[in-house]
N, C-alpha and C positions, 0 to 999 in steps of 0.2 A: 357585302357579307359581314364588316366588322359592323357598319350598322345596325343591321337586324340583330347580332349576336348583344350587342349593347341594350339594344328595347327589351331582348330577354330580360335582361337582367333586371328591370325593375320590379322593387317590392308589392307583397300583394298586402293590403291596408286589410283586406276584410278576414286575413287569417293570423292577425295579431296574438289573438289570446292565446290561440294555439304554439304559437313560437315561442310566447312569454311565458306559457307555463314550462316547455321543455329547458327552458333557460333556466329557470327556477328550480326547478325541479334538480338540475346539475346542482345548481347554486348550492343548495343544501345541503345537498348529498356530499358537496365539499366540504362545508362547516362541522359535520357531524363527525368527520374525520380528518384531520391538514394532509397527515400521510396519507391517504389514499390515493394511488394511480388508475389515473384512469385512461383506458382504454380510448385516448379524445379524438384520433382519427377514425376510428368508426363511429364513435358520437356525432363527430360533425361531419361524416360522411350522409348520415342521414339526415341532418340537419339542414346540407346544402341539397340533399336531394328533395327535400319537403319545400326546402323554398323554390326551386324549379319548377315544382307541380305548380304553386301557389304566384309564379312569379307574373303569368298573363291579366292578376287583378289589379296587382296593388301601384297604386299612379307615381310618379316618377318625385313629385315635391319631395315626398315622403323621405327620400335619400337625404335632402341639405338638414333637415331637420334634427333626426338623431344620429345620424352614421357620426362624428367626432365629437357629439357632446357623450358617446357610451365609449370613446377609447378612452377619451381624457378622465373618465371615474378611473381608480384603482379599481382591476378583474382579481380581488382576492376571493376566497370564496366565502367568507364570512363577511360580505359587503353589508352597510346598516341597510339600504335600502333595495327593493329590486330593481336589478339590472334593467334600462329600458330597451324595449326590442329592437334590433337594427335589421335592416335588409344584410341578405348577405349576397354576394354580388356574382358568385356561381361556383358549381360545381367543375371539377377540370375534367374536359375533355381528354377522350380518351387515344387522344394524341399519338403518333409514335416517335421514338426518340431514337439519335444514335446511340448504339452500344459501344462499349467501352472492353478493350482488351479482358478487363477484369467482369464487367458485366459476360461478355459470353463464358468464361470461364463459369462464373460463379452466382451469378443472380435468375435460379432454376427455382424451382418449387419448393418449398419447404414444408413438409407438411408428417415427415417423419425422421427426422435425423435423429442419428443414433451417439451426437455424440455428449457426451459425460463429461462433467467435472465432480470432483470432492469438494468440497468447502468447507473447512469446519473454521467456527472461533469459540474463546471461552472468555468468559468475564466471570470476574472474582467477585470485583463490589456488588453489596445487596440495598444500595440507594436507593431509594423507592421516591421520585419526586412527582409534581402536579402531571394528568394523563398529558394535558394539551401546549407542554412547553414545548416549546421552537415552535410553533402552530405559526400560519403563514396572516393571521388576521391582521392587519393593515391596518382597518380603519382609522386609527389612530392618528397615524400619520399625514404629512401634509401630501395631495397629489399635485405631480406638474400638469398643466395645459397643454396641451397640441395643438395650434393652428393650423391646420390643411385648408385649403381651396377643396372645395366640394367641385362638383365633376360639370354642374350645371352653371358651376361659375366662372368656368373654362371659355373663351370663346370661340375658340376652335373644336367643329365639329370632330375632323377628324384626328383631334389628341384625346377628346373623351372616348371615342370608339377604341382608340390602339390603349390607352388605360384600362377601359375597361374589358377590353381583352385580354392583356396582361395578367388582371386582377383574376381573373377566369383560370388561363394557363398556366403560372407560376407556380404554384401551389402543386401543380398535380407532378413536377419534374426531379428528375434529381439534378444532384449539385452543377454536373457538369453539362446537360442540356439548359438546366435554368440559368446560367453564365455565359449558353450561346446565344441565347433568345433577347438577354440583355446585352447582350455586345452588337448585337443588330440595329438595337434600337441609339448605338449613340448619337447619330448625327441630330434626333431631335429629340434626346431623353434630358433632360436636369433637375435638381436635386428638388426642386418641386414636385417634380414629377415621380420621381423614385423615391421621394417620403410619402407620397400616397400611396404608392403600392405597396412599402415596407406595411403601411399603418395598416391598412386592406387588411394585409397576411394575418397582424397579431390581433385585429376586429376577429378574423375566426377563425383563431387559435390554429392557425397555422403558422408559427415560430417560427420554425426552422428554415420555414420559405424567407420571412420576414428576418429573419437574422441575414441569407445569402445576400439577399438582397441591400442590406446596411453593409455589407464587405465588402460589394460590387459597387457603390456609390464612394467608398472611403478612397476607391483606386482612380476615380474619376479627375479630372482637371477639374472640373468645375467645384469641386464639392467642399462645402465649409461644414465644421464641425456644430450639430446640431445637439445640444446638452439634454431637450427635454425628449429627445427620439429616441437617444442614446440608453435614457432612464427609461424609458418604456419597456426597450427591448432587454435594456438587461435584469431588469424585475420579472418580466416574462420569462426570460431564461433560466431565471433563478428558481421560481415556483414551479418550475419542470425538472429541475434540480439536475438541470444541465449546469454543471458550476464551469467547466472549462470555459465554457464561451459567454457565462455573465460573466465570470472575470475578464475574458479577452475583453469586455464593453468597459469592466470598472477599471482595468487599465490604460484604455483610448483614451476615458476622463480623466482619468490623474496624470495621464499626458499632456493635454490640452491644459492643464494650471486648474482644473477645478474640483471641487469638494463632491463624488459623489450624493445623490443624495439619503436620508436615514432611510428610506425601505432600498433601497442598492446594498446597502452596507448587509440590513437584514437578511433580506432576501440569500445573498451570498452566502452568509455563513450559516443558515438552517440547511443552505443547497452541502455547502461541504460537512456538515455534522450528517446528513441522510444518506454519504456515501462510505461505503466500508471498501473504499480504495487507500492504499497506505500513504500515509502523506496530510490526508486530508485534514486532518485534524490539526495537525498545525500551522496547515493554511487559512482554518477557520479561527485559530486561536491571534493570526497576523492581522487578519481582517478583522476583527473583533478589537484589537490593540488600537490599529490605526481608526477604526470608528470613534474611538474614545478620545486619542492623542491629535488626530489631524481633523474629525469632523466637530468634537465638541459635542457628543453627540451623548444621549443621555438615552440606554436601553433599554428596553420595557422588562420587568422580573422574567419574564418568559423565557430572554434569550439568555439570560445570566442563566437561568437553573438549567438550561438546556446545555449550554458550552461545557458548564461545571461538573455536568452528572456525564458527560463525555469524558471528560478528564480523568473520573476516574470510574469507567466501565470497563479498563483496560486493567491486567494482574496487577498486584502493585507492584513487581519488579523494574514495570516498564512507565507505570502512571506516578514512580516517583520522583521520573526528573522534570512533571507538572508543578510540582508544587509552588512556585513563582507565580505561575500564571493563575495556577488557583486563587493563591494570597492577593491576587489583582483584581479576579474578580470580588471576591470577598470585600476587598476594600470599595469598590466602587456603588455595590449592593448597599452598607452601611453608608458612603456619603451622599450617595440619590436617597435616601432615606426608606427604602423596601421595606419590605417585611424578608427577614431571612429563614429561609426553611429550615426546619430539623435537619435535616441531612445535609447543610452547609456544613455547617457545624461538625456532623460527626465526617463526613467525607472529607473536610480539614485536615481536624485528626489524624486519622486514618493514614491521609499523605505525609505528615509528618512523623507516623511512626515507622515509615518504610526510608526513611531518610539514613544514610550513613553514622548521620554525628545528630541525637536526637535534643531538640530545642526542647527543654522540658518547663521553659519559661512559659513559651507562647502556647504550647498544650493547657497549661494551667489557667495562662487567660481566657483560651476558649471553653475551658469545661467551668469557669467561674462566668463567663456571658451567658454559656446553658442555663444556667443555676438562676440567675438574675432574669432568664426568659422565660424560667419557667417550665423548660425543657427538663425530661428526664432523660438522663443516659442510658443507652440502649443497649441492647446486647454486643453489637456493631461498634459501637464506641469501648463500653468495657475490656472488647480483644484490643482494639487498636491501642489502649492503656497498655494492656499486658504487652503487649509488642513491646512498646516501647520500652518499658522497664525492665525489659528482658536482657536489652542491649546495650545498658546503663547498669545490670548487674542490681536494680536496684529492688529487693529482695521486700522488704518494708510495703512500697507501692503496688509490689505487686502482690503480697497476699492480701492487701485491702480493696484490690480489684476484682483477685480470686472470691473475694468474700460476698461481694456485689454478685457477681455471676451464679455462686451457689444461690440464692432469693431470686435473680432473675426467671420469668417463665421459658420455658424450654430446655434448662441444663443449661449443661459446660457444653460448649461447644470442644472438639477435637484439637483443635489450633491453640487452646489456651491450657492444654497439658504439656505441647511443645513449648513455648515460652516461659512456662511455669519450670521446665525442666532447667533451661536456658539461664535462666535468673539464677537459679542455683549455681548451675555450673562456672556461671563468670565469678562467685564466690567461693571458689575451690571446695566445692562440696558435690561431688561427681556421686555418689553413695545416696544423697536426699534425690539427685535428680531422677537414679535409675526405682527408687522406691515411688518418686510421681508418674514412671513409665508402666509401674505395675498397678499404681491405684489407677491408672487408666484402662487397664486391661481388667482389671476387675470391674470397675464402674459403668464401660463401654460395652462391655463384652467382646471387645477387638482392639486393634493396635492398625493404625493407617500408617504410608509408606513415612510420610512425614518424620511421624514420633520414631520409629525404626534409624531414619537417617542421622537423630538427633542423639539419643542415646549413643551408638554407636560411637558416634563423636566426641560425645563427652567420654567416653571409658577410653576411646584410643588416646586423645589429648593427655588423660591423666596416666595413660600407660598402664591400663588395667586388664593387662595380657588374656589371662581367662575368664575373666568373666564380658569381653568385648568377643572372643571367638565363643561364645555358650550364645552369647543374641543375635552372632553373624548368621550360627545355624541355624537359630531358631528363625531370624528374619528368610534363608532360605527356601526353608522346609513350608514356611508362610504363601511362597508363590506368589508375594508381591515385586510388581516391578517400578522402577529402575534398581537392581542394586550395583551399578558401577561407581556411585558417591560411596559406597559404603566399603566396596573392595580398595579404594583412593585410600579412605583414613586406616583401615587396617595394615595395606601397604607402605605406609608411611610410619606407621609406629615400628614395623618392625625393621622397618630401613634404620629410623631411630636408635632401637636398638641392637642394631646388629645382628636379626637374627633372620640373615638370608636366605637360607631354608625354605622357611616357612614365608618367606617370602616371594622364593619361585615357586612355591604349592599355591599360594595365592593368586598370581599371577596366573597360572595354569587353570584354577580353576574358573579363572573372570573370561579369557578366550572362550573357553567353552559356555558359560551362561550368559552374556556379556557382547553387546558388540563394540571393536575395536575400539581401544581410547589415546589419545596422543600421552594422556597425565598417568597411562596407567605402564606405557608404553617405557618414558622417559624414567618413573622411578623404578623401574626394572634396569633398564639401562645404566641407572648410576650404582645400582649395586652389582651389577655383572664389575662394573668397573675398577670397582672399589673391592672386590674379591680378586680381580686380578685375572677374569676369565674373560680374556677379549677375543678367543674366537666364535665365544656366544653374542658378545656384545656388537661383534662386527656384523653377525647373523642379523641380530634383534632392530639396527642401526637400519641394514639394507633394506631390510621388511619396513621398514619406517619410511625410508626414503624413496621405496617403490608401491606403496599404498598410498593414493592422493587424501584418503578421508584422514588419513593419519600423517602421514608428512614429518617430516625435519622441522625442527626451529633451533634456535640460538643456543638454546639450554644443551642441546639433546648433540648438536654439534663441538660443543665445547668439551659435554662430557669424551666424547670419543676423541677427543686431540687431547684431552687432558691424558688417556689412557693410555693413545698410541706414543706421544713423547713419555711418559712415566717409563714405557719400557723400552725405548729404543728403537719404536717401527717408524722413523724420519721418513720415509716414502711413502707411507701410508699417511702419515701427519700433513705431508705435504697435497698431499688427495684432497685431504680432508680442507686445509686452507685455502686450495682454486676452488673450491665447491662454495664454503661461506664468504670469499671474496664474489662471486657471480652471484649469491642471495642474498649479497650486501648483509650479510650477520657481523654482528659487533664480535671481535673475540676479545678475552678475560686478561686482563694487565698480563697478570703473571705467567697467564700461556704465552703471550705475544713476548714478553722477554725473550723465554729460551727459545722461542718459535725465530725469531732475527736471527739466532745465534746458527740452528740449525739450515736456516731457509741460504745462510750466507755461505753457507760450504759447497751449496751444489749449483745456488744462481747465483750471477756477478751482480744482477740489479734485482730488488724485489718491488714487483708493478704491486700499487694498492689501487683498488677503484678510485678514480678520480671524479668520473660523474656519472651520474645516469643512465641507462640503456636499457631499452625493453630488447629482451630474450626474443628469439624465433618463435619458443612456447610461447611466452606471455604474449606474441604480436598476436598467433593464431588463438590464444584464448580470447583476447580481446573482442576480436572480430566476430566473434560467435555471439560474447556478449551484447554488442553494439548490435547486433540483429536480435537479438535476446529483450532490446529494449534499455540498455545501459545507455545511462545518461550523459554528456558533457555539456559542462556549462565554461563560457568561454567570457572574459573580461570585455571593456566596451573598445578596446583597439584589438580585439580578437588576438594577442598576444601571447597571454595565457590562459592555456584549460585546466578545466578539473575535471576528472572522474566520477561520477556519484554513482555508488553502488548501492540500488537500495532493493532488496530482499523480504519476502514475504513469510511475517511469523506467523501465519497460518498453515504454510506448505509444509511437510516433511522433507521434499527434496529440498527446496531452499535453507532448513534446518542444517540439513549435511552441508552444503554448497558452501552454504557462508563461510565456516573455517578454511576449507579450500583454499577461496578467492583471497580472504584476507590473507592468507599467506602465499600466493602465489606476486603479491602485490605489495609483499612487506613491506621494503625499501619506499616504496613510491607513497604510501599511506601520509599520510596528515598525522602531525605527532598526536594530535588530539585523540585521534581515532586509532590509536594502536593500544593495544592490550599487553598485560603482561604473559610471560611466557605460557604459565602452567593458567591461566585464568579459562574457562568455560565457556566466558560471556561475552560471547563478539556479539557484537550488535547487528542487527538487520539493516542496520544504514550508516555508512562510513563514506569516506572519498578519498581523491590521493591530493598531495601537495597541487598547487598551481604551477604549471610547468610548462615550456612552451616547446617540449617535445612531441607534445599531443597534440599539436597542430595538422599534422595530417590525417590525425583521426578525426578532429573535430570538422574541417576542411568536407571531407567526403560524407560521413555518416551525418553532421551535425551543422550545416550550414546556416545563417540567419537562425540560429536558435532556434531549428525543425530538425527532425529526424526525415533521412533522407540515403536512398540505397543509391551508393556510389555505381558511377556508368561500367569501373573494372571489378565490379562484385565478382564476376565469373573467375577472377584470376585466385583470391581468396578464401573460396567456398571448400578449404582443405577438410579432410575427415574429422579433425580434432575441435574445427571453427565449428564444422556443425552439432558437435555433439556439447558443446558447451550452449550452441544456441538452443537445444533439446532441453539438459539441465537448467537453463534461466529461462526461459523464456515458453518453454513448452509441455504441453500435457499427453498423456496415456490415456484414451480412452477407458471403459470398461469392458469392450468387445476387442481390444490390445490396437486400436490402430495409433498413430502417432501423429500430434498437431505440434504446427512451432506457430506463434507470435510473430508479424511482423509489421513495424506499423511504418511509412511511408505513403507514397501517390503509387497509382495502378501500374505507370512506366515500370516507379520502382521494382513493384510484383513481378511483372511479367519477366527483366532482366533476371531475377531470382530464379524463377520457374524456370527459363529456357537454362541457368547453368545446370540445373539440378537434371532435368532431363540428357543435359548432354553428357551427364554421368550416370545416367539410366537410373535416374530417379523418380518412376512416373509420380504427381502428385496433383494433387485439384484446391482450387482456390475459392475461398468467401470473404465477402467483405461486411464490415460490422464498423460503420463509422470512419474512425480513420485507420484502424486494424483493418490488417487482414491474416484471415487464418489459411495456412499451407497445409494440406491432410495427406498423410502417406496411409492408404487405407488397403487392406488388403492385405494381400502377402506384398505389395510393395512398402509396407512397414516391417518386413521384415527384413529384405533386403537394405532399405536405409540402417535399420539395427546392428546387423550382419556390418557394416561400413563403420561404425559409428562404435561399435562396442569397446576396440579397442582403448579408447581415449574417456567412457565413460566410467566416474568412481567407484569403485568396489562396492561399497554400498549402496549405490543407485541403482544396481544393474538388475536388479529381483524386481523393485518398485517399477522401472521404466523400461523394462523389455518390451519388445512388440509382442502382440499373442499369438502370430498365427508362423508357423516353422515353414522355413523355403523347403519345398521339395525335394526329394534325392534327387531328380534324374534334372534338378535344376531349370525345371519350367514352371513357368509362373503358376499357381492355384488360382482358382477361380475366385474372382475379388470381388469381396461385400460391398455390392453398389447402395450401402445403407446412407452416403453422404447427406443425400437430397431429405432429411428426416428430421430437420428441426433441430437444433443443440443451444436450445435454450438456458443453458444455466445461469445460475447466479454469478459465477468468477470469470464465463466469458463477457457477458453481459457490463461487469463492470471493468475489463480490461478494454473495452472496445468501444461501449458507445460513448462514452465521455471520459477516459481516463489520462488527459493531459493534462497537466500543473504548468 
């Protein structure tokens, strides 16, 4: 039988044209566009079905001839010449395979899932560079050769039969029957043999076959490291913009002692610039480094204007700690001798006026290389001027920017009346600034949230009591939002000047429009303190310390021990001190004086932390997290771990979550990564010290550098673990049902699933790559909610309720079997099918 299925398989010579044009025909359809996805398993679904019809013609020569001289061309799609046709060696039978725990669960029909996600992002810069940068065109470059033994060069009949069997059935399996079929074959498979079947897969553009198949050889005895296989497959995987596993390829090589080669390097970093997973960009900016430092490698304008215009698509708040990397490429652009785009230039800029401490040297050089190229400065550059000069106070530069801008086509942009305010104000002229805030209002016909936030500031700074409460109302009465920056700076003036009052009227009225703020929280608390009313401040303290969006810190502790020693409430102080001693909070010299003095009257010894210890909480939040997708990365004697917490600025839940965690984790953080007290700006990605406490976490969840569900999950799956795994790691439908994230092997699922059930939690499982998603659908999302609510943040609980209310009489509702319906989004999509680093 494997005979006969072999003779199939050969090419039909007299339906060439026919083959080569639909090859062609892809061909172009690639080049006309890099980014286009295409749809290639149904492409070449028909492709191997057309050679099946066509396969009783075409004679068998025909195989030695082209089959490896069309792998060894680069398959970019802008090849210079056409692709020559190759036999393709069959379609896969329609087999049956064993199922797998998670397959009966979860590999059903998909053909209407109902489930949702949100996605938004925003990009600030308006760079505009060439259509076809980071474009996958190759030709350029040099290609490696592949020697294979052709099938007729074999002398054994029956190994061309079980290969070309192989080549037949591989393709059509998933991972875990394509791993038994080849485990079958080892007593007479070797690496000759399993390089033609890898090479077979990625001839027709079956990859993902052809990558199993290159993991399952790497685990072989027999098997040597093959450099130009290696480049095949991770250029393939690259142009699929599968980056996790062309990199698992470009790190096998840079294991092995060798130099990737320049379309690897490429390949790679257009794969991680095409993905809007968090992270990726700076793994494209590593790979891009190391192209240059370790391969010597000299990149085409393409990839340079493609990394750069990444760099800064991002707000500037967040694309201004690029600016290094920027200046790198820039530099490399000028010594390859390019052509540098206009938008280098001003996106330069740009970064450097969002810089803390502004280089006003190197701004001057670039807008004097403009001038020498010929470039005219743009509206885009002009604001980035004013920026800068705004934060320099330098009043001179920037009315002759302003002055540029009035002659520019379009107007003043909005953003260059805030700067323009700005300039002033760092000149002690709060009086010229609010006059640029009303020729904005005249000129605009409106005032945006921005210029509101900005004025305000300047009149509280200068302590311009009425006429800062005449624009607070007016910004009220406006019905723009956010206004808690703006209740912050009037809060603070009048803390300043002592005019408490009106500073609990303030306070009062920010609860009510306003949601909760730690900054807004704390300066109420030090004037309670500081009037001397501490059974408000003890109130205001508790509600701090029982709201998790709002929380305790350092400042907001000290204030209330500074209060309760002022007056005499030693028991209360003492509260107050086991509390910041268990959150590891620093206390204030001169508290800690009298605080010895009082602590020694009623202890004989006073214990200080001496080291380390995660909390019961923090163990149970952790655990959540770690199924949530939190990362530990662990040194090379597995000794010491780290924590990486890293949070998505796209989400609104991970917005609120962030401050949480970073303070839930204070003590443990990385001095790098801690903020100061009253600061806004926690970052979306911090980690904790290196510490070899986290060895059992790392241990279970985090073995061999994979995530991996511990065998006593059932004993840790407490109410609090899961609702933290809900808040990181999980989404809210739009019809209320509730998904968590969980990525491990199917064992690991199924351990998960059976505790969750034994706490009557029915739930249904999918898999998406190396994810898998848990669905509480129905009214059994509301019962998980009903479990879970306690321990979720105040402010999440409107956002991520379930939709559907458990019934009075406590029996289940009848549950939306809408599972099986497709949930195709963009944010599951790219949490699941390639989302490892």
């Amino acid at each position: 039988m494997l005979v006969s299925r072999a003779q199939e398989l050969s090419p039909c010579s007299s339906s060439t044209l026919t083959l080569t044009s639909s090859c062609n025909f892809l061909s172009t359809l690639c080049s006309s566009n890099p980014f286009l996805y295409f749809p290639m398993r149904s492409s070449l679904s028909f492709l191997r079905s057309l050679s099946l019809s066509l396969s009783h013609h075409q004679p068998h020569h025909f195989h030695r001839h082209f089959f490896f001289r069309a792998i060894s061309t680069p398959l970019s799609s802008s090849s210079p010449k056409p692709q020559k046709y190759f036999p393709l060696l069959a379609a896969a039978s329609a087999s049956s395979s064993h199922s797998t725990f998670v397959e009966h669960l979860a590999c059903e029909p998909e053909t209407n899932e109902s489930w949702d996600f949100n996605n938004s992002s925003e990009s600030e810069a308006a760079f505009d560079f060439d259509k076809n940068d980071g474009s996958l065109d190759l030709k350029h470059l040099p290609a490696l050769s592949l020697d294979v033994k052709e099938l007729d060069e074999l002398p054994e009949q029956w190994r061309r039969s079980k290969l070309a069997w192989l080549c037949k059935e591989l393709p059509a399996h998933k991972a875990g029957t394509l791993v038994r079929i080849l485990n079958a074959q080892r007593k007479w498979m070797r690496q000759a043999d399993a390089t033609y079947v890898a090479v077979h897969c990625m001839r027709i553009r079956e990859n993902e076959a052809g990558f199993k198949v290159y993991k399952w050889m790497m685990q072989q005895h027999w098997y040597r490291f093959d450099f130009a296989l290696a480049t095949k497959l991770a250029d393939y995987m690259g142009k699929e913009r599968k980056f996790s596993k062309c990199r698992e390829i470009f790190d096998d090589i840079i294991n092995q002692g060798r130099v990737p080669c320049e379309s690897t390097f490429h390949v790679l970093i257009v794969a991680y610039l095409s993905s809007s997973i968090q992270g990726c960009l700076e793994e494209a900016c590593s790979i891009y480094n190391r192209m240059i430092q370790l391969g010597g490698y000299r990149p085409r304008l393409s990839l340079h204007n493609s990394l750069f215009r990444a760099l800064v698509s991002k707000p500037g708040a967040s694309s201004k700690h690029y600016l290094k990397q920027a200046e790198f490429i820039f530099h490399n652009v000028v010594t390859s001798g390019l052509e540098i785009h206009k938008d280098i230039y001003g996106g330069l800029i740009w970064l450097h006026s969002y810089q803390d401490t502004i280089d006003k040297k190197r701004i001057a050089s670039l807008r004097k290389e403009m001038r020498d190229a010929g470039i005219e400065e743009g509206r885009e550059v002009l604001v980035s001027i004013l920026r800068a000069c705004s934060k320099e106070g330098d009043v001179e530069d920037t009315e002759k920017a302003w002055l540029k801008l009035l002659h520019s086509e379009g107007g003043i942009p909005s953003q260059a009346f805030v700067y323009k305010m700005e300039a002033y104000s760092k000149i002690g002229e709060p009086m010229k600034s609010l006059e640029i805030f009303r020729e904005m209002q005249e000129q605009l016909g409106s005032t945006n949230v921005a210029a509101h936030h900005k004025i305000i500031e300047i009149l509280c700074k200068a302590q311009e009591v009425e006429l800062a409460e005449s624009l607070m109302i007016e910004f009220i009465n406006s019905n723009l939002k956010p206004l808690t920056p703006s209740y912050i700076d009037m809060m603070s003036m009048y803390f300043n000047l002592s005019l408490h009052d009106k500073l609990e009227l303030a306070f009062s009225q920010c609860l009510e429009k306003c949601r909760p703020n730690r900054t807004i929280y704390s300066i109420y608390l030090d004037s309670l303190v500081n009037v001397g009313n501490l059974d408000k401040a003890e109130e205001i303290f508790n509600q701090m310390l029982s709201d998790g969006a709002i929380n305790v810190h350092t400042r907001s502790c000290n204030t209330i021990l500074r209060g309760y020693l002022s007056s005499g409430e030693y028991v209360k102080a003492e509260k107050i001190y086991d509390l910041m001693c268990q959150k590891k909070y620093d206390i204030d010299s001169p508290l800690m004086e009298k605080l010895d003095y009082v602590l020694s009257l009623s202890r004989k010894e006073v214990k200080k932390p001496v080291s380390l210890k995660l909390s019961k909480e923090q163990r149970e939040v952790l655990v959540g997290l770690l199924l949530g997708g939190l990362r530990i990365e662990s040194d090379e004697e597995r000794k010491n771990h780290m924590l990486r917490f890293e949070l998505s600025e796209n989400s609104s839940t991970h917005s609120v979550l962030k401050r949480h965690i970073h303070d839930e984790y204070h003590e443990w953080l990385h001095p790098s990564c801690r903020q100061s007290e009253d600061s806004g700006d926690i970052p979306y990605r911090f980690s904790t010290i290196s510490h070899s406490y986290f060895g059992f976490y790392a241990d279970q969840f985090w073995p061999k550098g994979r995530p991996m569900i511990p065998k006593l999950i059932h004993r840790w799956l407490s109410p609090r673990a899961l609702a933290y795994w809900y808040m990181y790691g999980g989404h809210r439908t739009s019809s209320g049902d509730i998904l968590l994230k969980l990525k491990g092997n199917p064992e690991g699922a199924e351990k998960v699933v059976k505790a969750l059930k034994a706490k009557s939690l029915d739930c249904r499982v999918k898999q998406r790559g190396r994810v898998f998603w848990i669905g509480f659908l129905g009214s059994n999302s509301s019962w998980f909610w009903k479990l879970i609510e306690p321990y979720v943040l105040d402010d999440l609980k409107d956002v991520l309720k379930a939709g559907l209310a458990i019934s009075e009489n406590n029996l289940p509702e009848t549950q939306d079997n809408s599972y099986d319906s497709g949930f195709e989004s963009d944010e599951m999509l790219s949490n699941s099918s390639d989302g490892n680093l």
